[in-house]
C-alpha positions in Angstrom: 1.6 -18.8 -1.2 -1.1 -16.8 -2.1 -1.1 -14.5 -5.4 1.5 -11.5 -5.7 -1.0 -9.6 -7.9 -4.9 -9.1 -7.2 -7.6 -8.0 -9.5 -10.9 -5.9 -8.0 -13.8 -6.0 -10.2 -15.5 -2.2 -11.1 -17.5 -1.2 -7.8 -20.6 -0.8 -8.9 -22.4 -0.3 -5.7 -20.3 2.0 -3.8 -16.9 4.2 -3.5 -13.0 3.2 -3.7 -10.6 4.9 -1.7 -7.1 4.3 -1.2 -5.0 5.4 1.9 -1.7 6.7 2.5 0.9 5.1 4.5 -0.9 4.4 8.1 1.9 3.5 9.6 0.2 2.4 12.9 -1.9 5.6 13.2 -5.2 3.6 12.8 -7.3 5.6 15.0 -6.6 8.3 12.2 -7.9 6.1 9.6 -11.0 6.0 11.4 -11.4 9.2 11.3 -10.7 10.2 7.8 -13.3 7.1 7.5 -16.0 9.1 9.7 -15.4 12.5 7.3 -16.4 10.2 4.2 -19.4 8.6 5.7 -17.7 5.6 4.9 -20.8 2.7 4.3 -18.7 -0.7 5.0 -21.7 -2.3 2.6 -20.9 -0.8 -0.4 -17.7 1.4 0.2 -13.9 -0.2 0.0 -10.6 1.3 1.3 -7.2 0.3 -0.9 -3.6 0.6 1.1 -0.7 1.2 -0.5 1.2 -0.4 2.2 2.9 0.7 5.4 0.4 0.2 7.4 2.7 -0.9 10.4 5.2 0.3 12.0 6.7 3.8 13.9 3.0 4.9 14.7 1.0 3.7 18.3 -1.1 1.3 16.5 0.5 -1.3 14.5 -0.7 -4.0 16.3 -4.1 -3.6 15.2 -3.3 -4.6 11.4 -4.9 -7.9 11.7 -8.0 -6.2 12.4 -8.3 -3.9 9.6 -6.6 -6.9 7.1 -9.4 -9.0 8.4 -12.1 -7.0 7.0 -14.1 -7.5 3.6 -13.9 -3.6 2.7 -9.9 -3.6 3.3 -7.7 -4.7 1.1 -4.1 -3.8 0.8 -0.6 -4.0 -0.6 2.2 -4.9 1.2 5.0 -1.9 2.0 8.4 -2.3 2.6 7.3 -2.4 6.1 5.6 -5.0 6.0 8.1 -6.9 4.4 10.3 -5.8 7.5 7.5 -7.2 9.7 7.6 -10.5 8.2 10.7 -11.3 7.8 11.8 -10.5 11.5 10.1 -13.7 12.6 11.6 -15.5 10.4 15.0 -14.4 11.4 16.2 -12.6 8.1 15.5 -9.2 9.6 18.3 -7.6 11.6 16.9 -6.4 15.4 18.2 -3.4 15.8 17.8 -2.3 12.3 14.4 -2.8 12.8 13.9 -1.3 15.5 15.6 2.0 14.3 13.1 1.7 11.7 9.9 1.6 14.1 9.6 -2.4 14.5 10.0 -1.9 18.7 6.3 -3.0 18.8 6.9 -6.5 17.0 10.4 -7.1 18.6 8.7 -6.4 22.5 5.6 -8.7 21.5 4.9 -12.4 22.2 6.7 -14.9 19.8 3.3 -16.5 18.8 1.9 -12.9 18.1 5.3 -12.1 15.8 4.4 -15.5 13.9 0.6 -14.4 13.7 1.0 -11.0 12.3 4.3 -12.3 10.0 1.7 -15.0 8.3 -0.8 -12.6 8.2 0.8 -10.3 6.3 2.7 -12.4 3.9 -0.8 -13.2 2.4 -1.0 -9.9 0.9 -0.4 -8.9 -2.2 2.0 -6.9 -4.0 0.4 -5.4 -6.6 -3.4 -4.9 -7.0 -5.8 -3.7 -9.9 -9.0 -2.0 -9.3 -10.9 -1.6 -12.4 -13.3 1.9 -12.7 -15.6 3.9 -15.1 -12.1 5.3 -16.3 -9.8 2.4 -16.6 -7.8 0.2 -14.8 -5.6 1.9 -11.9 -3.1 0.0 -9.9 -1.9 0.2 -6.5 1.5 -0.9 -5.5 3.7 0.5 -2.4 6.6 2.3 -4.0 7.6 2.1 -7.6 6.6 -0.3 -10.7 9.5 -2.1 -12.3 8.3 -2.0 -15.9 6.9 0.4 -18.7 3.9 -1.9 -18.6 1.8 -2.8 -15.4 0.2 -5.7 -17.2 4.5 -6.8 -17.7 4.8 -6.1 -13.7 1.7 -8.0 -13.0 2.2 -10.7 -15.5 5.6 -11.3 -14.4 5.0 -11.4 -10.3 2.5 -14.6 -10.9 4.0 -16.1 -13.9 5.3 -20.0 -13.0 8.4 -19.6 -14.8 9.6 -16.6 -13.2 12.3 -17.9 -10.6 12.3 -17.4 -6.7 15.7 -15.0 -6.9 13.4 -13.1 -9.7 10.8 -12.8 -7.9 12.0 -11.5 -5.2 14.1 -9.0 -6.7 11.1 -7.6 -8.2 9.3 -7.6 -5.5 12.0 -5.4 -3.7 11.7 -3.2 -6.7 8.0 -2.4 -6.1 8.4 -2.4 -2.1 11.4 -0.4 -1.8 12.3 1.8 -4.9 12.8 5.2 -4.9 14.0 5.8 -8.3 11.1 7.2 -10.2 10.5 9.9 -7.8 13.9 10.8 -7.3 15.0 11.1 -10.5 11.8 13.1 -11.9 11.0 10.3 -14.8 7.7 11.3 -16.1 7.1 8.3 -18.5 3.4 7.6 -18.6 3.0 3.9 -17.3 1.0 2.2 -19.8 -2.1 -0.8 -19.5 -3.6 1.7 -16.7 -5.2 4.7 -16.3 -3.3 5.7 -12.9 -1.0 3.8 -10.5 -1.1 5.0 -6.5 1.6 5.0 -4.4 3.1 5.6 -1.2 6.7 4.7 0.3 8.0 8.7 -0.3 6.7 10.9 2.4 5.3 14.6 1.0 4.1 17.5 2.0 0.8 17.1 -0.5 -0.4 14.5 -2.9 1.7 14.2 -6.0 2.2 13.2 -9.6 4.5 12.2 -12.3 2.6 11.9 -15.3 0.1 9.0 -14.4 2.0 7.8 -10.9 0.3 9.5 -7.8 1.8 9.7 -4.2 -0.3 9.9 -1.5 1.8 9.3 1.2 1.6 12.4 3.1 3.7 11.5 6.2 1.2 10.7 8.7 4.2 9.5 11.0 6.8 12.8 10.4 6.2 15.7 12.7 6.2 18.1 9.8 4.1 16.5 7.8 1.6 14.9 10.4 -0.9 13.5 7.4 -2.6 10.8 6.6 -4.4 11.1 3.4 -7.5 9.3 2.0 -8.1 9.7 -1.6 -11.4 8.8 -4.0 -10.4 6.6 -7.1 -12.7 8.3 -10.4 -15.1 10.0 -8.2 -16.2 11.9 -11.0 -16.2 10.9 -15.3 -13.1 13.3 -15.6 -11.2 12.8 -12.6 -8.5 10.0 -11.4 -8.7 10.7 -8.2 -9.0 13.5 -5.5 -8.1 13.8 -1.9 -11.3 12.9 0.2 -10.0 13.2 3.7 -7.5 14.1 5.7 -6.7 13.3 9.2 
């Protein structure tokens, strides 16, 4: 199994961005990708996850997985999406949650994208001029990221543990809905998607940038800079 937790070294050639939930609206992501001159070279796009699922595209994750300027978290979605194929999802609750695509396509494909995508992450750090900031899909579990991080990679945590704390970070909601505004320490920001919105948002150093680019009335996907200037955390870049 590869590592739950990732570290990115300070880009010191180019830009970091991190995307909203994509939910298989990858043609989007190409365009908000176009509006920032994106230079694959230099440049690197984050996801918080969700990149699958409900929207026209999903299918073309493994190509955007597959490149050396992507790099993403895995969403409760995803989770969804590999577990299917392994027979611990429920059909038809998938599919009422957008997972038609993957239940209609070829068994080998399921297996191909279910692999793929249990290779990712769940947590990643990306360091900048202003500090660390982390990206996970929904929530972190712990006062500390460095705790949260530690904790998904260290040996002597057990399966069971793991994996409720990796449903913590994929699938919680309790941050958001109950207005906590602790500051998360070891980090400068965390991003985060999971909660649709009409606009990005914050709770003391947590952002959400998922902007609903799957919801009629929201209709957003939403690409944002990571410390684009010596002041600033982040600011919306592109929207599509």
């Amino acid at each position: 199994m590869s590592s739950l937790a990732l570290n990115y070294p300070r880009n010191t050639r180019g830009r970091d961005f991190v995307v909203g939930d994509i939910h298989g609206h990858f043609s989007r992501l190409d365009a908000a990708m176009r509006q920032i001159d994106f230079d694959p070279a230099v440049d690197r796009i984050f996801s918080v996850g969700d990149m699958v699922d409900r929207g026209p595209e999903s299918e073309r994750v493994l190509e955007y997985i597959s490149q050396p300027w992507f790099h993403a978290v895995r969403g409760n979605h995803e989770d969804m999406a590999i577990r299917y194929p392994e027979g611990s999802m429920d059909m038809e609750t998938y599919v009422r949650n957008g997972g038609a695509w993957m239940v209609g396509s070829p068994r080998s494909f399921q297996i191909e994208v279910s692999d793929a995508l249990s290779t990712l992450p769940v947590a990643i750090t990306v360091e900048t001029d202003l500090g660390d900031i982390g990206i996970v899909h929904a929530d972190c579990p712990a006062a500390r990221w460095r705790d949260f991080t530690g904790r998904l990679t260290h040996p002597s945590l057990t399966s069971r543990d793991r994996t409720l704390l990796t449903q913590q970070a994929l699938w919680s909601r309790e941050r958001i809905e109950s207005g906590d505004c602790t500051t998360l320490q070891d980090v400068a920001a965390i991003v985060v998607g999971h909660t649709p919105l009409g606009q990005i948002s914050r709770l003391a150093n947590v952002y959400y940038i998922d902007t609903g680019a799957c919801f009629r009335h929201m209709n957003k996907l939403t690409l944002v800079q990571l410390a684009p200037t010596a002041g600033t955390i982040l600011r919306e870049a592109a929207v599509a």
